[in-house]
Short mmCIF file of the C-alpha atoms (twelve columns), coordinates in Angstrom:
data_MODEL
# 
_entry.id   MODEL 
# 
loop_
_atom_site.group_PDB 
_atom_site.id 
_atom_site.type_symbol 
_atom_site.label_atom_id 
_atom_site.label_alt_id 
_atom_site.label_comp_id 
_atom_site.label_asym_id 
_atom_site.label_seq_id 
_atom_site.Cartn_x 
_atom_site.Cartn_y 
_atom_site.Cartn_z 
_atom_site.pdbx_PDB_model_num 
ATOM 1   C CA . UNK A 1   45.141  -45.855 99.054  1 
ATOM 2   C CA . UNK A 2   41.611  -47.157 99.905  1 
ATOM 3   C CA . UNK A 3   40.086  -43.292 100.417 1 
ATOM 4   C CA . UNK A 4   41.503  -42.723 96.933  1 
ATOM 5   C CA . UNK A 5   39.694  -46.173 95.453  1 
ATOM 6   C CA . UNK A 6   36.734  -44.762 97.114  1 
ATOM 7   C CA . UNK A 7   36.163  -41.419 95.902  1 
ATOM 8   C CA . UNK A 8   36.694  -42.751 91.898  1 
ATOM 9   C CA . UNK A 9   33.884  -45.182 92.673  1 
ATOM 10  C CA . UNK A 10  30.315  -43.986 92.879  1 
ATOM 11  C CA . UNK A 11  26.562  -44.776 91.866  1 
ATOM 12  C CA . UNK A 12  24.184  -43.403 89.972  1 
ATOM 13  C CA . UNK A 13  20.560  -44.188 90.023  1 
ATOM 14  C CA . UNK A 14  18.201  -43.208 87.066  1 
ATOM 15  C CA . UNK A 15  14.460  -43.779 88.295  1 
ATOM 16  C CA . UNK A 16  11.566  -42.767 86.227  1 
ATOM 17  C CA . UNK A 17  8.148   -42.050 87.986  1 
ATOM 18  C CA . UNK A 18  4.881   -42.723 86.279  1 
ATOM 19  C CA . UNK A 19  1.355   -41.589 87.972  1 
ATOM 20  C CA . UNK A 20  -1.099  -44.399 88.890  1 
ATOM 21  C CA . UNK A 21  -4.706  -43.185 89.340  1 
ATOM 22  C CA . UNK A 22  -7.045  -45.252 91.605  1 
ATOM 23  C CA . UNK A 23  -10.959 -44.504 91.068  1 
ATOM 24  C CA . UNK A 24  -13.336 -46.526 92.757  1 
ATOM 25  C CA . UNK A 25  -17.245 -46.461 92.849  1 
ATOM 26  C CA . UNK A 26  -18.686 -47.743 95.804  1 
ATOM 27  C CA . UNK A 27  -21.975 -46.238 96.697  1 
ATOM 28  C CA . UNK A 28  -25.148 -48.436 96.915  1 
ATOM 29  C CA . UNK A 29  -27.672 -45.948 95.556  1 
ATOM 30  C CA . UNK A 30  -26.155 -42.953 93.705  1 
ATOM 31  C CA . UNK A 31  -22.506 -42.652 92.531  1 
ATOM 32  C CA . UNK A 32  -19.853 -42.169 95.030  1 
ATOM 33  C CA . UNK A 33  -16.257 -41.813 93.054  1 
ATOM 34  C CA . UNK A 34  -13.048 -41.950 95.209  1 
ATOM 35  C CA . UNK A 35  -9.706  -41.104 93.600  1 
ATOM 36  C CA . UNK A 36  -6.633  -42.303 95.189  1 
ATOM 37  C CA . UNK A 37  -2.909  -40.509 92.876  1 
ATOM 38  C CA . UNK A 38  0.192   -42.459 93.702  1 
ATOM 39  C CA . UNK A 39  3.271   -42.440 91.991  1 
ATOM 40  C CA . UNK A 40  5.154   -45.723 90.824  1 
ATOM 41  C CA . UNK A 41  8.867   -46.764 89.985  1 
ATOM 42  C CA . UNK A 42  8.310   -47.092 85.540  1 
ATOM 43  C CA . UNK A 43  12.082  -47.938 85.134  1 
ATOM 44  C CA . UNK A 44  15.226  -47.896 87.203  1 
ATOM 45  C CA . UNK A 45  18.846  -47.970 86.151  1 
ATOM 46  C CA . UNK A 46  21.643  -48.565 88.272  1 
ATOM 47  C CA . UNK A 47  25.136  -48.012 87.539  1 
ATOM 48  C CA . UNK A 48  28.108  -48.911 89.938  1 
ATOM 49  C CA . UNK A 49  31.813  -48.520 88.502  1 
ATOM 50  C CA . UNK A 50  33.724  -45.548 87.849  1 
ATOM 51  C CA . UNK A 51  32.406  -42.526 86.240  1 
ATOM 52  C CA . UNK A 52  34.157  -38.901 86.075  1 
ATOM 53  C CA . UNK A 53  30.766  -37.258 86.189  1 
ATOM 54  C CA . UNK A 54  29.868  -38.913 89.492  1 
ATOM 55  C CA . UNK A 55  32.361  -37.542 91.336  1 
ATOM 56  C CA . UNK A 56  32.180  -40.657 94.054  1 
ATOM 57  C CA . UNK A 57  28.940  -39.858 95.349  1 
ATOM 58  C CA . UNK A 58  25.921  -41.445 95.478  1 
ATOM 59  C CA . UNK A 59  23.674  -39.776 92.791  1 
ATOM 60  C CA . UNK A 60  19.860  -39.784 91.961  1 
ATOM 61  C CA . UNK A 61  18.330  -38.991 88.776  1 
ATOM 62  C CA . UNK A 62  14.141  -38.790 89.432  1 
ATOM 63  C CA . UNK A 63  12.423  -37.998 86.147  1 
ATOM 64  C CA . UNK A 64  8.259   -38.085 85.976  1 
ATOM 65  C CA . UNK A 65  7.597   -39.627 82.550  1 
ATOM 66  C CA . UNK A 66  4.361   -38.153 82.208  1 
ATOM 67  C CA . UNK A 67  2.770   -42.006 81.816  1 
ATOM 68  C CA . UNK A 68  -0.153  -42.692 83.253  1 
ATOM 69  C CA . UNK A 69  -2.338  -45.176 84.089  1 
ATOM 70  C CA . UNK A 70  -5.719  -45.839 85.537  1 
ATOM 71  C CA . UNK A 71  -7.885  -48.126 87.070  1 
ATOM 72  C CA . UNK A 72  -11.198 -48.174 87.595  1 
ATOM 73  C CA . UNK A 73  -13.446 -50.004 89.420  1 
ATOM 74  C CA . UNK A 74  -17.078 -49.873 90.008  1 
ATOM 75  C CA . UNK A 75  -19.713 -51.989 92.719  1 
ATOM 76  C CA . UNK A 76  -23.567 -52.674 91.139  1 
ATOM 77  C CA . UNK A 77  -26.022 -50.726 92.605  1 
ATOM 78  C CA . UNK A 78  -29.116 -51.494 94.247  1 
ATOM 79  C CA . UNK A 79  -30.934 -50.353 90.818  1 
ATOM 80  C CA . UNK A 80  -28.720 -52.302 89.196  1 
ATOM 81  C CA . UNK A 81  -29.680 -55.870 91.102  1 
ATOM 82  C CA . UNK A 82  -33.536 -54.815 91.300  1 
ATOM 83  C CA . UNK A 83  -33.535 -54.461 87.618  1 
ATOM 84  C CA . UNK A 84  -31.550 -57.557 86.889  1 
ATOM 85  C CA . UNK A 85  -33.818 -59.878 89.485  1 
ATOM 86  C CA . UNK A 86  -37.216 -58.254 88.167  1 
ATOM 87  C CA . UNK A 87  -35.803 -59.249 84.702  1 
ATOM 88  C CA . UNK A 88  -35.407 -62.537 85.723  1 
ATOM 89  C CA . UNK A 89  -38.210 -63.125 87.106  1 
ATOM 90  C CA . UNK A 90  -40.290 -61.569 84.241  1 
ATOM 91  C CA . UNK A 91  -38.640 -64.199 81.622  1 
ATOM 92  C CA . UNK A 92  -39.564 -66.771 84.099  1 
ATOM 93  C CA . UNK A 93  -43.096 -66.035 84.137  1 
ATOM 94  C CA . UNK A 94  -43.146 -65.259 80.396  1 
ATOM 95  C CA . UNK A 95  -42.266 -68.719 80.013  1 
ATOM 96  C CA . UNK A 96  -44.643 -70.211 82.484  1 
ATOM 97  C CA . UNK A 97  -47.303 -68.657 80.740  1 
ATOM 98  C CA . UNK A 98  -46.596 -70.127 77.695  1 
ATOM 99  C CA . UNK A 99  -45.968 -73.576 78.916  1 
ATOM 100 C CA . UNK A 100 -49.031 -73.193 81.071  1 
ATOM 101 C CA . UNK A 101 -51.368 -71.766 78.319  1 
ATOM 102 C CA . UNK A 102 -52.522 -75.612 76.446  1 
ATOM 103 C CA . UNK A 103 -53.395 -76.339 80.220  1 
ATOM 104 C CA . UNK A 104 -55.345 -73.247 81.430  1 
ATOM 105 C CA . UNK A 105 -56.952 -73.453 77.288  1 
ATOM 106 C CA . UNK A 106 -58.222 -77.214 78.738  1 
ATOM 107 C CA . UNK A 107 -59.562 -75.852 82.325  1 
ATOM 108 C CA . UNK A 108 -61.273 -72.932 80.554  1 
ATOM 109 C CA . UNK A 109 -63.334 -75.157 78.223  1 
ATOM 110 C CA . UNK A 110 -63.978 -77.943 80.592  1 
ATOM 111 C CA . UNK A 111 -65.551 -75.124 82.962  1 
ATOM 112 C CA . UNK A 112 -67.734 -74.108 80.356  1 
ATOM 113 C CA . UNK A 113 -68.686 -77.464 79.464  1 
ATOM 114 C CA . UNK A 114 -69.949 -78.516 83.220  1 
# 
């Protein structure tokens, strides 16, 4: 009686795949792009009880969905932090110069007076 309970009771999985794409940019001076493909679990159903069309046996269902998704990622460069600190430091002496121009106006005259 329990090996006929058994073989009316079965599972069936349903698992949709989707494709996960992994870039990453890591080089210092020029652009070095890795790409890393794995596939994920999307959706899983799981079904336990009897069903005719199982048969009792454990059955899988894998399906690829055809979603995808991406990530990107991307590391500044050394160009990148050159430019950033040189344009930093330009604004700061842009402004120094203007703040400083009443004062070096002053010194200028007050040399040509003596």
């Amino acid at each position: 009686m329990v090996n006929k309970a058994e073989s009316v009771i079965g599972k069936k999985v349903n698992i949709e795949l989707q494709k996960i794409i992994y870039e990453t940019d890591s080089g210092w001076l020029t652009s070095s792009i890795s790409t890393e493909v794995t596939a994920a679990v999307g959706k899983q159903d799981l079904d336990t009880g009897k069903d005719p069309s199982v048969g009792g046996e454990f059955s899988v269902l894998l399906t690829l969905t055809g979603r995808q998704v991406k990530y990107q990622r991307s590391y500044m460069k050394i160009q990148e932090l050159l430019a950033n600190i040189t344009g930093l430091i330009s604004t700061i002496m842009t402004i120094v110069l203007i703040l400083n121009t009443p004062y070096a106006t002053h010194k200028y005259y007050e040399n040509i007076t003596n």
